[in-house]
KOLTORBA-472293 format. One record per residue (C-alpha): residue in three letters; x, y, z; chain. Coordinates in Angstrom, 1 decimal. Layout:
REM KOLTORBA-472293
ATOM   code       c1       c2       c3   unit
ATOM    ALA        X        Y        Z      A
...
This chain:
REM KOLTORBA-472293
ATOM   code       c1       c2       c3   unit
ATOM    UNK    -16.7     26.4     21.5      A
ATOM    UNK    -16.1     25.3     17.9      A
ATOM    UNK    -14.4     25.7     14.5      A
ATOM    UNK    -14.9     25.8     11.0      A
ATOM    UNK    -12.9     24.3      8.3      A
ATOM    UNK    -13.0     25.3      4.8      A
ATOM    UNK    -12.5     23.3      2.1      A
ATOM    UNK     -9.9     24.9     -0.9      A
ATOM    UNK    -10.0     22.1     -3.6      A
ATOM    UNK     -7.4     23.5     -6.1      A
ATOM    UNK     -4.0     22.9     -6.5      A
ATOM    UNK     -1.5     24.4     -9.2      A
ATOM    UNK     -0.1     20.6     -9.8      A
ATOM    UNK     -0.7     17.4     -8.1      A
ATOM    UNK      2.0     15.7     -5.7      A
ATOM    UNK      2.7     12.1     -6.4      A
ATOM    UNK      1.9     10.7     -2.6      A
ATOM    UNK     -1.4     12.9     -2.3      A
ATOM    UNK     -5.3     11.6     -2.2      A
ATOM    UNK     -6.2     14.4     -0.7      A
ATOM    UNK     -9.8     15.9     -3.0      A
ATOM    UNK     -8.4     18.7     -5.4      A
ATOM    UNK     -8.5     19.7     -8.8      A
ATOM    UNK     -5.5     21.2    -11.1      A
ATOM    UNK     -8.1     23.1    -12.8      A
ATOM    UNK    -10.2     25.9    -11.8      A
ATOM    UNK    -12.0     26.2    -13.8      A
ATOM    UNK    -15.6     26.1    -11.2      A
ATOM    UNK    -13.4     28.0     -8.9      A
ATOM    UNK    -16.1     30.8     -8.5      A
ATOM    UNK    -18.5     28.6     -8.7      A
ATOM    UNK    -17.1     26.4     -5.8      A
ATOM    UNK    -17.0     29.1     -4.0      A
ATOM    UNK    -20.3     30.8     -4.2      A
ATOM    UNK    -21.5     26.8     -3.1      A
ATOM    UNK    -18.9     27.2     -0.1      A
ATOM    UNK    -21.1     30.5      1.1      A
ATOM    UNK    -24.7     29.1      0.3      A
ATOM    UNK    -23.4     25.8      2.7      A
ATOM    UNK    -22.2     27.8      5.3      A
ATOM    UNK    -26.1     29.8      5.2      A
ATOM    UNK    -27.8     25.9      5.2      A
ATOM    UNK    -25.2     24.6      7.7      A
ATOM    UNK    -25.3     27.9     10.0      A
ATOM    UNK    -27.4     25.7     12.9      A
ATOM    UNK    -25.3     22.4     12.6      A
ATOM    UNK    -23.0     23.9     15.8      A
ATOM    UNK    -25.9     24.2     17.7      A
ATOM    UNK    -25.3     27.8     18.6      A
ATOM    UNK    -21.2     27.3     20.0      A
ATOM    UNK    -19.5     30.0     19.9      A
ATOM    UNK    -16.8     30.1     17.1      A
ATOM    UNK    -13.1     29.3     18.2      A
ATOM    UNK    -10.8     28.8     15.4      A
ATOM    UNK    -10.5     28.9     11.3      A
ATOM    UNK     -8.6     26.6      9.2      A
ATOM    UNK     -8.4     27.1      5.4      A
ATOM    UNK     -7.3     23.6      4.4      A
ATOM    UNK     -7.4     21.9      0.9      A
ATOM    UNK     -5.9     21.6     -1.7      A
ATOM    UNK     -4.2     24.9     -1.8      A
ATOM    UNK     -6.1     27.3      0.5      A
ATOM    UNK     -2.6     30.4     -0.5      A
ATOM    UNK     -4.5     30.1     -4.2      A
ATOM    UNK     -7.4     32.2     -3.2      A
ATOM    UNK     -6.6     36.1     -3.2      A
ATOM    UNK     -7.3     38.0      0.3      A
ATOM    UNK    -10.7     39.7     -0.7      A
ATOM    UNK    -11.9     36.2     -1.5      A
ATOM    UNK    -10.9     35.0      2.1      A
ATOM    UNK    -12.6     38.5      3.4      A
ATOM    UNK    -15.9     37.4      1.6      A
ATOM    UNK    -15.6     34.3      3.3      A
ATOM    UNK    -14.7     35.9      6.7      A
ATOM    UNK    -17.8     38.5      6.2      A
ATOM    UNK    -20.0     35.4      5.2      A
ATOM    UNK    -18.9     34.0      8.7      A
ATOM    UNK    -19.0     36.7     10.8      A
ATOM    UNK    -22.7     37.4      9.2      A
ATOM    UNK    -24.0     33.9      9.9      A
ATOM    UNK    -22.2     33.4     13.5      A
ATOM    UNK    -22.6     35.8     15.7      A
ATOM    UNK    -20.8     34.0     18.9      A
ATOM    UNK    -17.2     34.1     17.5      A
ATOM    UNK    -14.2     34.4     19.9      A
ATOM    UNK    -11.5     34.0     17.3      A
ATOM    UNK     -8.6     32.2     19.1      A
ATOM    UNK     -6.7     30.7     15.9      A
ATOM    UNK     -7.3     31.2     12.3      A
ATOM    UNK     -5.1     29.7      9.6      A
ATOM    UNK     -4.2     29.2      6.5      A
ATOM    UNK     -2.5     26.3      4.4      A
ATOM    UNK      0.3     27.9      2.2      A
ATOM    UNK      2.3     26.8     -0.3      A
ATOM    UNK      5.9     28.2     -0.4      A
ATOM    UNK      6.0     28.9     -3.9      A
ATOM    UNK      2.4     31.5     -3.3      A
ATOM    UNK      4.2     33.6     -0.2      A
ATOM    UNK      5.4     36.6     -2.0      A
ATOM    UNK      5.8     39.9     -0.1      A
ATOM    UNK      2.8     41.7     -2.1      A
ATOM    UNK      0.1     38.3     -1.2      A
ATOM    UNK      1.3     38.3      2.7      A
ATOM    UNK      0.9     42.1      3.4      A
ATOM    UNK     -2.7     41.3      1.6      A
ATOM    UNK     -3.1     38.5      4.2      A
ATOM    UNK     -2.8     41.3      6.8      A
ATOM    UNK     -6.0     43.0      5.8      A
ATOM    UNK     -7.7     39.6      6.7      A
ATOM    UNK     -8.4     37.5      9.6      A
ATOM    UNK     -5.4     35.2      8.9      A
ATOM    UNK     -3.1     35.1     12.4      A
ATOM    UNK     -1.6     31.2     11.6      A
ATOM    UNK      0.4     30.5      9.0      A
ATOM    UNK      0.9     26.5      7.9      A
ATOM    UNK      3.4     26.5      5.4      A
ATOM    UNK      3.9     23.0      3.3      A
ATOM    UNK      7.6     22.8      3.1      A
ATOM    UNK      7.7     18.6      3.2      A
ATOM    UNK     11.1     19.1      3.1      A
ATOM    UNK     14.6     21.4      2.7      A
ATOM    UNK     16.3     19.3      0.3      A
ATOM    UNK     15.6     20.1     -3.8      A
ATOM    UNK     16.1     15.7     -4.1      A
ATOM    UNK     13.2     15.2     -1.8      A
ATOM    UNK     11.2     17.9     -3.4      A
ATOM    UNK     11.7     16.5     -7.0      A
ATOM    UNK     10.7     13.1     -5.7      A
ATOM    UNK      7.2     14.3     -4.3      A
ATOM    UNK      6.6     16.5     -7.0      A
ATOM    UNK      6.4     19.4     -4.9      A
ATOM    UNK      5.5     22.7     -7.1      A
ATOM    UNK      8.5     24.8     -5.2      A
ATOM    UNK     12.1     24.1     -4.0      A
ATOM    UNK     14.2     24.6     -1.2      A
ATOM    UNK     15.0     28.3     -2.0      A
ATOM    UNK     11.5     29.2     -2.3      A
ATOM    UNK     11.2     27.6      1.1      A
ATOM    UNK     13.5     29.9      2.7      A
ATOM    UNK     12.1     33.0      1.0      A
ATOM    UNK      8.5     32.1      2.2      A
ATOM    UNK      9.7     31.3      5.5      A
ATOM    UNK     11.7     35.0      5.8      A
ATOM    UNK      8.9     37.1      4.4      A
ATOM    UNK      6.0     35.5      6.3      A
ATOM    UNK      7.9     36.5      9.7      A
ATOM    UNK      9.1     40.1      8.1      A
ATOM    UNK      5.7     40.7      7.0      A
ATOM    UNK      4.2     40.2     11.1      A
ATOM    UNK      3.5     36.2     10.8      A
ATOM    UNK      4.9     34.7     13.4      A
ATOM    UNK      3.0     32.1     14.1      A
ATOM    UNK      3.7     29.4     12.2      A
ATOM    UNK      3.8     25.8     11.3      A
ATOM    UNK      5.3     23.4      8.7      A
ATOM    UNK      4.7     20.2      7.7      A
ATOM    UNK      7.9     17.9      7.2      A
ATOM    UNK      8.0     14.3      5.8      A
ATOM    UNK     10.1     11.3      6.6      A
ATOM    UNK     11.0      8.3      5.2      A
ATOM    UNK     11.5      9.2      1.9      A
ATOM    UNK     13.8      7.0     -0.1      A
ATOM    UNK     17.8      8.2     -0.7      A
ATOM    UNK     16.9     10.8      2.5      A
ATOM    UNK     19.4      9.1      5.1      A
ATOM    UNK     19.3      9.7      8.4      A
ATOM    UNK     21.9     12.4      8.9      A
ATOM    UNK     20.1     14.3      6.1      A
ATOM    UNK     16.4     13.8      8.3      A
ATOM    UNK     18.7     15.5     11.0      A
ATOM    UNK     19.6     18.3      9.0      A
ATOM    UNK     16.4     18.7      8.1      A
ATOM    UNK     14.8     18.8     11.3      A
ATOM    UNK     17.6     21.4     12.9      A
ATOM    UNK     16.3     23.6     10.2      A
ATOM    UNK     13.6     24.8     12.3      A
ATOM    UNK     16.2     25.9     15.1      A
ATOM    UNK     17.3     28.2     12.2      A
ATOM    UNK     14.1     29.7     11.5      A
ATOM    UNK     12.7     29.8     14.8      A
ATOM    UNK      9.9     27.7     14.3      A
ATOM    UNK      7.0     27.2     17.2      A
ATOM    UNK      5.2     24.5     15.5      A
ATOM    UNK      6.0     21.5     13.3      A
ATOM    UNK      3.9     18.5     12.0      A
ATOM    UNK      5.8     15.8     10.5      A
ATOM    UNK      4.5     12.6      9.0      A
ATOM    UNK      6.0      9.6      7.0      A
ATOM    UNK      5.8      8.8      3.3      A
ATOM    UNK      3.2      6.9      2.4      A
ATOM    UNK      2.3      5.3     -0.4      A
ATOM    UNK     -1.7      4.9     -0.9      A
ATOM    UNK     -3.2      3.5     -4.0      A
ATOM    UNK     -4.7      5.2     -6.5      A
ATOM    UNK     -1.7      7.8     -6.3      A
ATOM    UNK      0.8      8.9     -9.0      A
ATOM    UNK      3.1      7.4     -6.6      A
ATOM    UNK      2.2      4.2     -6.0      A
ATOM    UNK      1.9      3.9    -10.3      A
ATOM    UNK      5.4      5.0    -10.5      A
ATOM    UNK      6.8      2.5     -7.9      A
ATOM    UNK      4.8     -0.5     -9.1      A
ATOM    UNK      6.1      0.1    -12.6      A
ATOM    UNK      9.5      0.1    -11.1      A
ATOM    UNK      9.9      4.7    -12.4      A
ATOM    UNK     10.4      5.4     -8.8      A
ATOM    UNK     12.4      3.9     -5.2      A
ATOM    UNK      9.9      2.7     -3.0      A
ATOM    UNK      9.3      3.5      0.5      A
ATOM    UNK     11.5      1.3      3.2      A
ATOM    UNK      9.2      1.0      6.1      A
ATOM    UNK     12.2      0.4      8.4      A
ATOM    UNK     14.1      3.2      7.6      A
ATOM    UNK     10.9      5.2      8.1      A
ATOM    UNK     10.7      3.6     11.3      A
ATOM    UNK     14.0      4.5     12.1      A
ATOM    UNK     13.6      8.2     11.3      A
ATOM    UNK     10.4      8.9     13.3      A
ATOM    UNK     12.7      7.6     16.4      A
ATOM    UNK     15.1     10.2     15.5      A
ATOM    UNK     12.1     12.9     15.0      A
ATOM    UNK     11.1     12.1     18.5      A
ATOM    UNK     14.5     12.3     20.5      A
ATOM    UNK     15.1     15.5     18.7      A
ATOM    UNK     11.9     17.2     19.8      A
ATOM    UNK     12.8     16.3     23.1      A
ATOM    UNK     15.9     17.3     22.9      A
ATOM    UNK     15.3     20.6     21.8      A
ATOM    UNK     12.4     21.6     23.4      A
ATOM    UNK      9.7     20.4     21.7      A
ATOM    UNK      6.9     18.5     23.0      A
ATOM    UNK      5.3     15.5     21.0      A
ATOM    UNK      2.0     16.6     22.3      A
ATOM    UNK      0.0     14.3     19.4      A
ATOM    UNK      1.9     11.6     17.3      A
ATOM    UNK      2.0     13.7     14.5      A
ATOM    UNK      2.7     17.2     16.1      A
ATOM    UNK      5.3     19.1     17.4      A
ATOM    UNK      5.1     22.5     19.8      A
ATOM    UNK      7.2     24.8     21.8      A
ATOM    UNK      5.3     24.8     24.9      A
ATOM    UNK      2.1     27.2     24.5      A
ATOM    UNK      2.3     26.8     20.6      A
ATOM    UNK      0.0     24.1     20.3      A
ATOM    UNK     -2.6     24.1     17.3      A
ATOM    UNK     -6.0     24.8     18.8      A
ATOM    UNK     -8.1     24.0     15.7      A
ATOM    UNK     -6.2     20.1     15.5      A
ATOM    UNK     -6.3     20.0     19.1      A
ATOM    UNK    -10.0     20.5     19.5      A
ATOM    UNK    -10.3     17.9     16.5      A
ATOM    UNK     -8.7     15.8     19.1      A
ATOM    UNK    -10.5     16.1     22.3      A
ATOM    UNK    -13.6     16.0     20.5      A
ATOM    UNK    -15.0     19.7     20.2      A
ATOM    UNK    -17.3     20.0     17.2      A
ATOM    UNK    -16.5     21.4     13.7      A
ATOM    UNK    -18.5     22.2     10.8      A
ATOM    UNK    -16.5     21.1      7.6      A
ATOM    UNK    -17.4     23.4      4.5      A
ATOM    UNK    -16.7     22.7      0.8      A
ATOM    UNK    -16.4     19.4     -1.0      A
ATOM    UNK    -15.2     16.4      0.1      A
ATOM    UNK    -15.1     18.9      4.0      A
ATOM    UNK    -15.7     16.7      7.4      A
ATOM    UNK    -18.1     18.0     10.0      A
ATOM    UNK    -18.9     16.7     13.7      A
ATOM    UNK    -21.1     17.5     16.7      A
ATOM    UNK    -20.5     15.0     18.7      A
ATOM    UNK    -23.6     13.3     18.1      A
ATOM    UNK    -23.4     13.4     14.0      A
ATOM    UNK    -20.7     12.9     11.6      A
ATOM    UNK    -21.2     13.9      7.9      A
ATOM    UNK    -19.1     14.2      4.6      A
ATOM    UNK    -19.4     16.4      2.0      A
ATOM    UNK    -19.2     15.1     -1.6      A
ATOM    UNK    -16.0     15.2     -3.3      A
ATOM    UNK    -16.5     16.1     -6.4      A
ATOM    UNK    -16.6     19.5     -7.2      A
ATOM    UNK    -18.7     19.4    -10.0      A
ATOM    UNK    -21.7     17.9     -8.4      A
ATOM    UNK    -21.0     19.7     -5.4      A
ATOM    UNK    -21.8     22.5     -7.2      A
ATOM    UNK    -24.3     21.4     -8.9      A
ATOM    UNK    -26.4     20.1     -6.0      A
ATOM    UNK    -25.9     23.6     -3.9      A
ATOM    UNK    -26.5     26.1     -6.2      A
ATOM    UNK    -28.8     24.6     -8.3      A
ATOM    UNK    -31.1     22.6     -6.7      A
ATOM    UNK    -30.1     24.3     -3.0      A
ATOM    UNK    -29.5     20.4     -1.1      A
ATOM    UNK    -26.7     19.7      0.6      A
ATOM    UNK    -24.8     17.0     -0.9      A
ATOM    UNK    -23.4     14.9      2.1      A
ATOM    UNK    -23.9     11.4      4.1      A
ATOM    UNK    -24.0     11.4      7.6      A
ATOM    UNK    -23.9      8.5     10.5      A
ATOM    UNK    -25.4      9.2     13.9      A
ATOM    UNK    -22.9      7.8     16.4      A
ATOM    UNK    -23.7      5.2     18.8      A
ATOM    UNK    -22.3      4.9     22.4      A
ATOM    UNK    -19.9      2.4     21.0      A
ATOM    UNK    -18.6      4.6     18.1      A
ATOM    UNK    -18.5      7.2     20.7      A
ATOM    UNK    -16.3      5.5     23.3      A
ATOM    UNK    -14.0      3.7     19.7      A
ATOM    UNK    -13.4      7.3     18.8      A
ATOM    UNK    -12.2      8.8     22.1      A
ATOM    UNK     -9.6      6.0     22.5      A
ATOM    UNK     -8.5      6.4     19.1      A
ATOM    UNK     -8.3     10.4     19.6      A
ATOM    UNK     -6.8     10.6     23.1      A
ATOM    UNK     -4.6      7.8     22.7      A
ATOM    UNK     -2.8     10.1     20.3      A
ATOM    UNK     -2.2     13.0     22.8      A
ATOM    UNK      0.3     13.5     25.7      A
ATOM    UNK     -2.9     13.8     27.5      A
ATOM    UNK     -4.3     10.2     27.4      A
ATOM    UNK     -6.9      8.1     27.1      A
ATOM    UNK     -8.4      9.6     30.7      A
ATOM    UNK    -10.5      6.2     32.7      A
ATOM    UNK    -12.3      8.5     34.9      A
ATOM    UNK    -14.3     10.3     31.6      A
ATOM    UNK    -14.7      6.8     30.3      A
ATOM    UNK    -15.9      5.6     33.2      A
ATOM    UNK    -18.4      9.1     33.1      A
ATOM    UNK    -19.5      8.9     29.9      A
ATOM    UNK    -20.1      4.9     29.4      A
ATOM    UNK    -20.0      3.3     32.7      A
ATOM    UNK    -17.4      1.4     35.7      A
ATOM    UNK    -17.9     -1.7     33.6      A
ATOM    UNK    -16.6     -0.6     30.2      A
ATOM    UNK    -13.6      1.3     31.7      A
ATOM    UNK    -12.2     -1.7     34.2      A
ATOM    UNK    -12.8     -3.6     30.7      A
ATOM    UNK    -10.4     -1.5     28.3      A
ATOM    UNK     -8.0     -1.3     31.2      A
ATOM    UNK     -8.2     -5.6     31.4      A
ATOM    UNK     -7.4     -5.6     27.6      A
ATOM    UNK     -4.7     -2.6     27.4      A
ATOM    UNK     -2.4     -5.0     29.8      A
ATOM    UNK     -1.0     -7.2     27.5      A
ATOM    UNK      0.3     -3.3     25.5      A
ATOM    UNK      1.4     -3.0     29.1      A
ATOM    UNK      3.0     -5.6     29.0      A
ATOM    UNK      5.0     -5.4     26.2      A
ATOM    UNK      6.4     -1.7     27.1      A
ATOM    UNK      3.7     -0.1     24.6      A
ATOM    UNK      1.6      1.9     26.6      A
ATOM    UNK      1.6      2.5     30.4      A
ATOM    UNK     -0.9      4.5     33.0      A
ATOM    UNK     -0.2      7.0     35.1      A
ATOM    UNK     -3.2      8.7     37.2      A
ATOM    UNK     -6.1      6.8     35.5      A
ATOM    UNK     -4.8      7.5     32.3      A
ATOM    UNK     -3.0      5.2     29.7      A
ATOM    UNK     -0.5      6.7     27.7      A
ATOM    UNK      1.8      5.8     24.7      A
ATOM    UNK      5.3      4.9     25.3      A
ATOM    UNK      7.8      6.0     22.7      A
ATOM    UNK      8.0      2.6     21.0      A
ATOM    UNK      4.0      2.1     21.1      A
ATOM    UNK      3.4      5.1     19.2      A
ATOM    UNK      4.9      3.2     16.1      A
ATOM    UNK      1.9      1.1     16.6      A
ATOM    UNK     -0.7      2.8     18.0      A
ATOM    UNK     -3.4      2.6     15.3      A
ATOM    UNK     -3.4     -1.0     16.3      A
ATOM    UNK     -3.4     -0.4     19.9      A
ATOM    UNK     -6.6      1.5     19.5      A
ATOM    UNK     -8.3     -0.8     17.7      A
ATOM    UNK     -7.3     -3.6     20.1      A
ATOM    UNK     -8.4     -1.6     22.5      A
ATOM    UNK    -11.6     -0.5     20.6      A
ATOM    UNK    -15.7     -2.4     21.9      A
């Protein structure tokens, strides 16, 4: 099994904390796309024949693209991979690009999973990111996606952004009780350079980000998903049991993906490569001189093991010995289990069953646990 990701790098304005790859203009929008379906014919043997699991439209702002271009997509697909057993397909939405009229479309394609980018309920928090909608269009996007059939759904939610307290983090998060939702990621604010964010706080036009207080409020996050039924099942994600993302999950445990588009990711489990991400020269290279404008690594033993820890570390599933000791020898296994004590020790991680496992505080730090832990 496998999955494709699609690459949508448009957006109608640009949110201060984003480095995603996008463009405010569309301007190559048709020709970024007619590049998107000659990759997918030069790329149609990179999953070495796996049947096709899931599709994620990600970007950028995949709701920007009108339902017959997603059905050329989907035909361009179904044309090229004939093993498809179509578990999950989603789409990244904007509230603001729900309307009635553009989800009915959505019904005459593929489309079965909706993620929704609501980042927050509160206008303040809204204004701050620059978001391109507000809280009312949230709950109109919300309502008509689950009137119009689309009930499985997800929504991203942000933390840790400055002048949100903590009661009003809580209020946010028991807004999904009110909409019934099955699936939630939730991430802090962060502030990476380069951004329209990190501009405005250095020249003192906006708060900065309090790394305690975001501290603070991914605690919260986590006692209220387990307090209401949601399990933390990666460090990031949220699901009512049985609503778990299958595309992210696969990303996870290592399944290959082909990554379309500019800037997309793809893995086989013996190659990673990386598209371009420029649009322009994407183009450019694909439909006029028909290469393939990417770098690959081939991935050593080494990177191999450093990416499974790094992956499984993140899941309520663990980092599993017994694979380890499989796939890379005794040796290498009794010598990550030598060097996870000390995280042991300290009340970060613990094992259970040949496994090692995050404990609630550890997954504040368990980018550095992994690569502690990495060889």
């Amino acid at each position: 099994m496998a999955g494709i990701y699609l690459h949508i790098p448009f957006c109608k304005q640009k949110c201060n904390y984003c480095n995603f790859h996008f463009s405010t203009s569309q301007k190559l929008r048709n020709d970024v796309l007619q590049a998107m379906l000659l990759e997918l014919d030069m790329q149609q043997n990179y999953l070495q024949g796996d049947a096709i699991e899931t599709i994620y439209f990600g970007g950028g702002t995949p709701s920007l693209l009108q339902a017959d271009e997603l059905n050329i997509i989907f035909e361009k697909i179904f044309q090229l991979f004939p093993k498809i057993d179509l578990k999950e397909c989603t789409l990244e939405a904007n509230p603001d690009d729900l309307s009635t009229v553009f989800l009915k479309n959505l019904q005459a394609t593929p489309i079965n999973r909706l993620s929704i980018g609501v980042q927050s309920f509160r206008d303040d928090d809204l204004s701050y990111m620059n978001r391109a909608h507000n809280a009312m269009q949230v709950d109109y996007a919300i309502k008509a996606a689950q009137d119009t059939g689309f009930i499985n759904l997800t929504i991203d939610l942000i933390f840790g952004v400055p002048e949100m307290n903590d009661e009003q983090w809580l209020q946010n998060l028991s807004q999904l009780q009110t909409y019934h939702i099955p699936h939630f990621s939730s991430y802090a604010l962060t502030v990476e350079e380069r951004t329209a964010l990190h501009h405005a706080i250095k020249k003192q036009k906006a708060k900065a980000v309090n790394e305690e207080q975001s501290a603070k409020q991914f605690e919260l996050l986590i006692s209220f998903a387990a307090a209401n039924g949601y399990e933390q099942y990666e460090i990031s994600n949220f699901a009512l049991p049985n609503h778990y993302a299958v595309h992210n999950t696969n990303y996870w445990k290592g399944i290959s993906y082909l990554g379309i588009g500019p800037s997309a990711h793809s893995f086989n489990g013996n190659n990673r490569q990386w598209n371009i991400a420029n649009n322009a020269l994407y183009v450019q290279s694909i439909l006029n001189n028909k290469v393939l404008p990417f770098e690959e690594e081939i991935l050593s033993p080494p990177q191999k093991l450093n990416e499974y820890i790094m992956t499984s570390l993140r899941t309520m599933w663990g980092c599993d010995f017994k694979k380890i000791e499989v796939d890379f020898g005794n040796e290498v296994a009794q010598k990550i289990i030598a060097d996870a004590d000390i995280f042991m020790q300290k009340g970060w991680t613990f094992m259970d069953k040949q496994k090692l496992f995050l404990t609630k505080e550890g997954k504040l730090f368990a980018d550095r646990i992994a690569s502690d832990l990495f060889q």
